[in-house]
C-alpha positions as CSV (number, residue, x, y, z in Angstrom):
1,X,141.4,107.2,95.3
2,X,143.5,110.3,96.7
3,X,146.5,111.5,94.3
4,X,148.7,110.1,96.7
5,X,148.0,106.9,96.8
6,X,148.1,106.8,93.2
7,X,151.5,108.2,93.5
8,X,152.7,106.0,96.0
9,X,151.4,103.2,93.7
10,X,153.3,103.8,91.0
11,X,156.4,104.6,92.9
12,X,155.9,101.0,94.2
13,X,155.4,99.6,90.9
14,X,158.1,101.5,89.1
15,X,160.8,100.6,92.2
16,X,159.8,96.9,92.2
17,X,158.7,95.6,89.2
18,X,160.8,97.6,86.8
19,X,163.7,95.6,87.7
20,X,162.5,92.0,87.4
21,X,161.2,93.3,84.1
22,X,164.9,94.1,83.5
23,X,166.4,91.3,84.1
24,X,164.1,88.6,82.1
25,X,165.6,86.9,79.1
26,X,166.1,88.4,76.2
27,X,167.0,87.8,72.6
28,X,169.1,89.9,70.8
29,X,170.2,90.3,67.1
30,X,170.4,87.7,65.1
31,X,173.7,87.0,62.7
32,X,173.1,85.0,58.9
33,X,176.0,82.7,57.4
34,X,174.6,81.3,55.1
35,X,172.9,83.1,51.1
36,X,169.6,82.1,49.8
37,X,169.7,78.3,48.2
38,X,171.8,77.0,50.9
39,X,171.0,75.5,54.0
40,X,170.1,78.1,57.2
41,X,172.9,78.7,59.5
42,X,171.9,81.3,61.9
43,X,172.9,82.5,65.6
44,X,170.9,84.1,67.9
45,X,172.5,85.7,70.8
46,X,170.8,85.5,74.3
47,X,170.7,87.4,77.2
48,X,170.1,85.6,80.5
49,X,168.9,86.9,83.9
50,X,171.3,86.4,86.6
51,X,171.0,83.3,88.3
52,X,169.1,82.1,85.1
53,X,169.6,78.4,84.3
54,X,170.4,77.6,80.7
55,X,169.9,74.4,80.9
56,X,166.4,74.6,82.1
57,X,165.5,76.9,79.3
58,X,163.3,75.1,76.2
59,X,163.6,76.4,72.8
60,X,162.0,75.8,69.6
61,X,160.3,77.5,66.4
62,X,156.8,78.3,67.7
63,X,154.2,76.4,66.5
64,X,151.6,77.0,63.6
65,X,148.9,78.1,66.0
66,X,151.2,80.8,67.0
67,X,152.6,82.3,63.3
68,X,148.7,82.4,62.4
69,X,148.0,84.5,65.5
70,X,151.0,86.7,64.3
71,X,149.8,87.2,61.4
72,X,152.9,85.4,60.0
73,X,152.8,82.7,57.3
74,X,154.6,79.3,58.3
75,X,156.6,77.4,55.2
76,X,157.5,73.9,55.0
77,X,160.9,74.8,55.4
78,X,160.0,75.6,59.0
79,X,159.4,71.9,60.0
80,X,163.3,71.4,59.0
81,X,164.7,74.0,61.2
82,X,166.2,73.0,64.6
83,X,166.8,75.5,67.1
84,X,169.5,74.2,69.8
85,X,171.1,76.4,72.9
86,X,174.9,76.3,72.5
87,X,177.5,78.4,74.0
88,X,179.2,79.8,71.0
89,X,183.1,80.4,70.7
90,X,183.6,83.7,73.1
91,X,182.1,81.5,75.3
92,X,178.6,83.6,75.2
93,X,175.0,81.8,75.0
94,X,173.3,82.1,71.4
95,X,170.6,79.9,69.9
96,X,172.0,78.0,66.7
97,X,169.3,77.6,64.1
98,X,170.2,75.3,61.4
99,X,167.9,73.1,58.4
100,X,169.0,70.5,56.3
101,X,167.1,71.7,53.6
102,X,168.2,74.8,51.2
103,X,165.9,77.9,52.4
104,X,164.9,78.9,48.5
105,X,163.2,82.2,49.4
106,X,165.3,85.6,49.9
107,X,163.9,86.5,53.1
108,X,162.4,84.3,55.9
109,X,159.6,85.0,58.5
110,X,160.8,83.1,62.0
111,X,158.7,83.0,65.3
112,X,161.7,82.0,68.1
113,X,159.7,80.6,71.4
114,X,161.9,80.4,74.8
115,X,160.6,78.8,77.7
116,X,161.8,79.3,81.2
117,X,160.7,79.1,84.2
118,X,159.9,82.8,84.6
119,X,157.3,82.2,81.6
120,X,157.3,82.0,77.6
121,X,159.2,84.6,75.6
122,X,158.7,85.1,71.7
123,X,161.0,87.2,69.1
124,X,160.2,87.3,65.5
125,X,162.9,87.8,63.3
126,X,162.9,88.6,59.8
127,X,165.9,87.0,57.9
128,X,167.1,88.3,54.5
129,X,169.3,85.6,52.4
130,X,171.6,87.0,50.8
131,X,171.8,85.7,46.2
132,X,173.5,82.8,45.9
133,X,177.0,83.6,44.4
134,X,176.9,83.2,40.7
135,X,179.9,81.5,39.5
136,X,182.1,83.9,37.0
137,X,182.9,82.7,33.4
138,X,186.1,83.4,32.0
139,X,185.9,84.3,28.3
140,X,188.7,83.2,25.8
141,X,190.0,86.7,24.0
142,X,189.7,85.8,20.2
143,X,192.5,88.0,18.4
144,X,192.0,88.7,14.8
145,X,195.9,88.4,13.2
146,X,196.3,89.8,9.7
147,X,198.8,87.3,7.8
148,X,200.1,90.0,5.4
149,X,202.6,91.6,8.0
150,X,203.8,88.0,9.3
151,X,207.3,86.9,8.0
152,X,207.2,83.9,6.2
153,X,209.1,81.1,7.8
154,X,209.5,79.3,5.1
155,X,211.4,82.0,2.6
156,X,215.7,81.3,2.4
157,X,217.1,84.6,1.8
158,X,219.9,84.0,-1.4
């Protein structure tokens, strides 16, 4: 093949696929409200293509097949986390992830699947729980009084 061609090629590719590749779904940070012993409450914000249906889009934990081929180990408390599409209060599209269950461990390994009709999209995300809050213990101050310099209430001056 002449340079040319090659060049022309890749001009082609970087002119016409380049921006479909821009404008795919993404998934962006995610944001933690909840500490380590408590139930997860999580968002993750999404970013649509234009013209993208959000109701069309499917949205789960992926399955145990996938964390293997990840490399990534899948708890029980996976089975208990529920991933819904929501629009959140500023009106913007974000994935709420919540479980019933208390998440015990500091840190949790998740595998986020989207599917669209543009194809399947995974994120992994690695969450750190914060400790839980350890309740503080007021201590009573125990005063030692010595008697000796106390007036007697009792003594009537004469």
């Amino acid at each position: 093949m002449s340079k040319q061609i090659k060049k022309l090629l890749l001009l082609f590719v970087f002119l016409f696929l380049f921006p479909l590749i821009g404008q795919a779904l993404q998934l962006g940070k995610i944001v933690v409200t909840s500490s380590q012993g408590q139930p997860l409450n999580a968002e993750i914000e999404m970013m649509l293509a234009p013209g993208e249906d959000a109701s069309k889009l499917q949205t789960s934990l992926a399955s145990k097949e996938n964390y293997e081929s990840q490399g990534i180990e899948r708890l029980p408390i996976h089975n208990n986390i529920s991933v819904e599409l929501q629009k959140n209060e500023r009106g913007l599209t974000v994935l709420k992830l919540k479980s019933t269950q208390p998440v015990p461990e500091p840190f949790l390994d998740l595998l986020i699947q989207v599917d669209s009709a543009k194809g399947r999209n995974y994120r992994e995300y690695t969450v750190l729980l914060d400790p839980p809050e350890t309740p503080i213990i007021q201590q009573e101050k125990i005063v030692a009084v010595d008697k000796t310099d106390l007036p007697l209430m009792n003594d009537k001056k004469d």
